[in-house]
Every structure is written in structure tokens, then in C-alpha cells.
C-alpha positions in Angstrom: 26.2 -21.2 24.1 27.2 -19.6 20.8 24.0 -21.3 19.3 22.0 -19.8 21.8 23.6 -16.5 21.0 23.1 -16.6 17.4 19.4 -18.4 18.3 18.5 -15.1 20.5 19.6 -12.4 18.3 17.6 -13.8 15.2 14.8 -13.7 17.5 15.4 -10.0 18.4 15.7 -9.0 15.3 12.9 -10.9 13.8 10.6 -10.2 16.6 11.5 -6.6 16.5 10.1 -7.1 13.0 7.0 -8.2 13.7 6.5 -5.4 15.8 7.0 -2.9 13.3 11.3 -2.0 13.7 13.1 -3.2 11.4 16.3 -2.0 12.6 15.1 0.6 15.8 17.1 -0.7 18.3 20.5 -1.4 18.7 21.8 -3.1 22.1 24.1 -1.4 24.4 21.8 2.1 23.7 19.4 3.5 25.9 16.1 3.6 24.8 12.7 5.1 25.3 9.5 5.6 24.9 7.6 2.6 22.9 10.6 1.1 21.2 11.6 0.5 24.9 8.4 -1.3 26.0 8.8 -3.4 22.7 12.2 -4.5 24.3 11.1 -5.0 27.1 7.8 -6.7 26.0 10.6 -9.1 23.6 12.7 -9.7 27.0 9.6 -11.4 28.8 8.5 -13.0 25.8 12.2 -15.1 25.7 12.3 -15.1 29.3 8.8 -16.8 30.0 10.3 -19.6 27.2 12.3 -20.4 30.3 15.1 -21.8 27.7 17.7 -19.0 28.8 19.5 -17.8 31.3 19.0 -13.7 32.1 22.3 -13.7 31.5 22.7 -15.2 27.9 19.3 -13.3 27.1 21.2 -9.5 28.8 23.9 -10.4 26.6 22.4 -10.0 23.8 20.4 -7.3 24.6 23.2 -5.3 26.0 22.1 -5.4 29.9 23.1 -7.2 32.7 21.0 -10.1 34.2 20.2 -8.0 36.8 18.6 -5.3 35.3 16.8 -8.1 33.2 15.2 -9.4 36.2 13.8 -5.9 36.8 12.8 -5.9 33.5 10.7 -8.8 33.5 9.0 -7.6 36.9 7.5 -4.8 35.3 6.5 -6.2 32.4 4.8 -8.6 34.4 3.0 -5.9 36.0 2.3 -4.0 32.6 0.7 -7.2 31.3 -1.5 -7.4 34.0 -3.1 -4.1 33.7 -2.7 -2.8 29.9 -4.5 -5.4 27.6 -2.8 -3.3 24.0 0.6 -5.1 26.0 -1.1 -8.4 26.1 -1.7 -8.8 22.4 1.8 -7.4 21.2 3.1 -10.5 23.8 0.6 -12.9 22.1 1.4 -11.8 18.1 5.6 -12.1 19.5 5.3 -15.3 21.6 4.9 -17.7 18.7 7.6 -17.1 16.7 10.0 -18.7 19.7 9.3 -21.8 18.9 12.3 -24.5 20.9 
């Protein structure tokens, strides 16, 4: 589990990166606006890799698995309608490699 931990918040912060902020969020605060979408958008990303639990993934992220789930549902919805949201999935999605 601590691996996983460590694994998942290199990710965040690297994927974060690759999205243009370096250091813009910081779990445990709320957040709006596009650097929430990026979350959010980072969230599915790990979650679709179906390698952890909501609730090792909200851990890191500062929410519960719960609110995760809701997360995830929307994004799912955003990616269907908003193609600018499919290509930020595509340019995070291969940097979680397992």
C-alpha cells in the first residue's frame, strides 16, 4: 500500500506537470476553475488504469472514495461531449504506465 502511495503521488505531481502546474494544487484544498478539471481529468486518468482502489487514489488526493466516484462520473460525461478534455486525457494517460 505504501508503494502505491508513493506510486500515485509521483503521478500527481508529474502529471500535474505535464499539464502545465507545477506545484497548483495541493490536496485537502478546494479548488476551482481549470486547475479543478485537471484534477479531476488526473483522477479518471488513474482510475480508468483500474490498478487502485477510489480509496488509495482519494487518499492521496485528499477526498473520500465517495466523492471520487462522483468525480469520475462527470468526467466521464465531460469526455464525452468536450473534445479540448479528450486530448488533455490522451497527452496524461501515457505516463501511467503499470
Amino acid at each position: 500500500m505504501k508503494d502505491a502511495m508513493s506510486f500515485l503521488t509521483m503521478a500527481a505531481e508529474q502529471s500535474f506537470g505535464l499539464l502545465g502546474r507545477e506545484g497548483g494544487y495541493a490536496p485537502w484544498h478546494r479548488v476551482r476553475g481549470e486547475i479543478k478539471e485537471d484534477r479531476d481529468l488526473l483522477l479518471y486518468a488513474l482510475w480508468e488504469k483500474g490498478v487502485f482502489r477510489n480509496e488509495e487514489i482519494g487518499q492521496v488526493f485528499g477526498l473520500s472514495y465517495s466523492a471520487l466516484s462522483h468525480i469520475i462520473r462527470n468526467a466521464k460525461e465531460q469526455i464525452k461531449k468536450d473534445h479540448r478534455v479528450v486530448s488533455k486525457v490522451k497527452r496524461v494517460n501515457p505516463h501511467f504506465k503499470m
